[in-house]
C-alpha positions, 0 to 999 in steps of 0.5 A: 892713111894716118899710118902703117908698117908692111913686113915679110918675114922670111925663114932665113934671110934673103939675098938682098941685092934681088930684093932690093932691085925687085922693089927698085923695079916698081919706084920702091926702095926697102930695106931689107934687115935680116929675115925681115923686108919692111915698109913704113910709108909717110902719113902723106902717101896717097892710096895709089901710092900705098898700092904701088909700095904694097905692090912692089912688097909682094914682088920683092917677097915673090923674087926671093922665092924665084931666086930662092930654093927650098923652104927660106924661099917662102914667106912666113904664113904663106904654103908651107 
């Protein structure tokens, strides 16, 4: 990997605290900025390494929709 950036962007902006402690969760801390919840792995980061940041990513993104209700709760892009 040279490089990357992961974001989801939410409707309106989630709780950070289960954000924060799902991704902590998974050995991953993200920042949380508004209606954005955003990586940027080091160039040094192996595959398995990016597959974990990937991976706590999209539990952060499903915590919110669990703890979430109505539509802020779901992802841009994704059903609604």
């Amino acid at each position: 990997m040279i490089g990357g950036v992961g974001v989801v962007e939410f409707h309106e902006a989630p709780d950070p605290v289960p954000v924060t402690c799902a991704a902590l969760d998974q050995g991953v801390w993200f920042r949380p900025i508004g209606r954005l919840l955003y990586t940027m792995p080091p160039y040094v980061c192996s595959d398995e390494e990016v597959r974990t940041i990937a991976y706590a990513l999209l539990r952060a993104a499903q915590e919110v929709e669990l703890t979430s209700t109505g539509r802020g709760a779901t992802p841009h892009g994704a059903g609604a």
